[in-house]
Each structure stands twice: as structure tokens, then as C-alpha cells.
C-alpha positions as CSV (number, residue, x, y, z in Angstrom):
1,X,13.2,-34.3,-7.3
2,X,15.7,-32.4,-5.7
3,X,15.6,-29.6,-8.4
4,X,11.6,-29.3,-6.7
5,X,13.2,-29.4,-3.4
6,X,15.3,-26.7,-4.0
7,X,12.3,-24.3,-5.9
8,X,10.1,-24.9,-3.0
9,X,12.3,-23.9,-0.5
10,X,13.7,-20.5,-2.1
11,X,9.9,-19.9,-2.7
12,X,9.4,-20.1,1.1
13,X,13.0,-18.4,2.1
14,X,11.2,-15.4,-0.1
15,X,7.9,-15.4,1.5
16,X,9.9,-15.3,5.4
17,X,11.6,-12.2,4.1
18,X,8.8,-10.5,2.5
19,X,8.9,-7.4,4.3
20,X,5.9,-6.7,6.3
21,X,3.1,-3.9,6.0
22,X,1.9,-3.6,9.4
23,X,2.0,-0.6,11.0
24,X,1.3,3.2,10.7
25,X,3.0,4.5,7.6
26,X,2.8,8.4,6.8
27,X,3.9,10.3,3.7
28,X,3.5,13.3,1.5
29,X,0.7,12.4,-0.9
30,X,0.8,14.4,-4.4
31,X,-2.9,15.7,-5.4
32,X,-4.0,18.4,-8.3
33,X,-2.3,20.9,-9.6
34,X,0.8,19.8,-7.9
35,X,0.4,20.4,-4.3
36,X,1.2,17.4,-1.6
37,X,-1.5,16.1,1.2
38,X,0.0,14.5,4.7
39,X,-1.7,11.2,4.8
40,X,-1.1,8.2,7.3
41,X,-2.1,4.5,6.3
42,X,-2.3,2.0,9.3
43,X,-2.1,-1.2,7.6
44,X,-2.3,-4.8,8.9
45,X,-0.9,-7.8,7.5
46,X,-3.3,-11.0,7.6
47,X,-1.5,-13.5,5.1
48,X,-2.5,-12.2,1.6
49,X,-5.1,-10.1,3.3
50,X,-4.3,-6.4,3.9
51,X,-6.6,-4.5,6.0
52,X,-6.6,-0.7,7.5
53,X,-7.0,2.8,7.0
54,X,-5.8,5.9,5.2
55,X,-6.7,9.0,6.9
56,X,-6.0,13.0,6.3
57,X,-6.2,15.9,8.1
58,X,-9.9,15.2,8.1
59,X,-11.1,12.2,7.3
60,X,-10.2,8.5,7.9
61,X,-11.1,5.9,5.5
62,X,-11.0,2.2,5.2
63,X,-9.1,0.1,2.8
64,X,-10.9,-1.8,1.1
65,X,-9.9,-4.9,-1.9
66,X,-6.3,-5.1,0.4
67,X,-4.1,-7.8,-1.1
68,X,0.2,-8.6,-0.4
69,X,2.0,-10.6,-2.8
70,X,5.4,-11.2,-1.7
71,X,6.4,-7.6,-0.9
72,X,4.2,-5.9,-3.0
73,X,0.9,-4.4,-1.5
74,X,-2.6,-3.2,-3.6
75,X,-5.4,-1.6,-2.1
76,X,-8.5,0.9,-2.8
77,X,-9.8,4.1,-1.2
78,X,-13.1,5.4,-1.4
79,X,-13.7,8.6,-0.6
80,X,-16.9,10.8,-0.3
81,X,-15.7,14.5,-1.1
82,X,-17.8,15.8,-3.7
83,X,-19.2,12.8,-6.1
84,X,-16.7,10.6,-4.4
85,X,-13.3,9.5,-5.6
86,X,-11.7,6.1,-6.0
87,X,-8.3,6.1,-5.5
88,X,-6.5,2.8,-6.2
89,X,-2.9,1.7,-4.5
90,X,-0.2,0.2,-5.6
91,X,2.9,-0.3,-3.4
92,X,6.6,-2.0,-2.8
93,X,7.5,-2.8,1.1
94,X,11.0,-2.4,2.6
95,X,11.5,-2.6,6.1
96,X,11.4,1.2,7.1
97,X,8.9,2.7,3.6
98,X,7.0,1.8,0.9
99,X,7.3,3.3,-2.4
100,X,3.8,3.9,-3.4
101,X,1.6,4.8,-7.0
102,X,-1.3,5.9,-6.6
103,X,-4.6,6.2,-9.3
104,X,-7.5,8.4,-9.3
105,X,-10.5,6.3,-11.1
106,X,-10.5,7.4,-14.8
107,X,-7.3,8.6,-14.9
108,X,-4.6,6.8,-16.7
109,X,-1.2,8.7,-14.6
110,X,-0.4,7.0,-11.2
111,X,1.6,9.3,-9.3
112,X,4.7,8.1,-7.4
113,X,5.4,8.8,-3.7
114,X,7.0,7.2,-0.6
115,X,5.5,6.8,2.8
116,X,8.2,5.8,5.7
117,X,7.4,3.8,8.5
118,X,6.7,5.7,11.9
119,X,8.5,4.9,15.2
């Protein structure tokens, strides 16, 4: 009994200190042939719901699929350029960045990359 006392309290100690993904988050986004895109993701934090957008220069999408576990984050873009691209999300949440990966739809490479938390 007090062995499951103990479990269920450091399972809720580690939920509390789960970082959290709200907020506007910008980074350097890798893209073909090497080159980097600026990109800005305002996320919001709902329980195990994650909810927001990614935008560019040009363009501002919503994120759709968006789930947290613990202090990892997933999510998926769609965007229309061309025949449209899917772009899935996969990220780990410290208090001031998340270390992102990031997957085009059919390819098998995620490509790593860090967006900080802006003031």
C-alpha cells in the first residue's frame, strides 16, 4: 500500500513540473537543400490538448492532432504550398525552448532544431 502511495505521488510531483508549452515560441526552421526558415509557433496548453499556430513570413497555420505527454509535445501542420505538405512535430519542453524534430510526410529524416521561448 504505501509502495502505491509513493508511485502515485512521484507520478503527480512529475506532471506539476512538466514544463509548459504555452506561449509564442520562434526558431530557425531547417528546410531543403539546407537553408533555415524563421517560424513562430504560439501554442496553448489545455491538459493533454495542445492547440495553436505555426506561422512564417507568410502564412499562418493551425495545429492540428496537438497532444503533451509529460514534457513532450506532438503536433501536425498542414500546409497548402504547391500540392500541400504535412509536416509532423515532435518536441521536448524546458522552461525557456523546446528542442524540436520535425517530418515532412513521406520522408523518413526528421530534422532537429530548437525554438526558444519569446519574452
Amino acid at each position: 500500500m504505501i509502495r502505491l502511495i509513493l508511485v502515485c505521488a512521484l507520478a503527480g510531483a512529475t506532471l506539476l513540473l512538466a514544463a509548459d508549452p504555452t506561449g509564442t515560441w520562434t526558431g530557425d526552421q531547417p528546410g531543403p537543400g539546407g537553408n533555415t526558415y524563421p517560424i513562430t509557433f504560439k501554442l496553448k496548453a489545455d491538459g493533454d490538448k495542445l492547440t495553436g499556430t505555426m506561422g512564417g513570413e507568410q502564412f499562418e497555420q493551425p495545429i492540428q492532432n496537438g497532444e503533451i505527454h509529460g514534457d513532450d509535445i506532438s503536433f501536425t501542420v498542414h500546409l497548402d504550398f504547391g500540392d500541400g505538405i504535412d509536416l509532423k512535430y515532435a518536441g521536448k519542453v524546458a522552461a525557456d525552448k523546446i528542442d524540436f524534430k520535425v517530418q515532412r510526410a513521406g520522408n523518413d529524416e526528421a530534422q532537429a532544431f530548437v525554438a526558444k521561448k519569446s519574452q
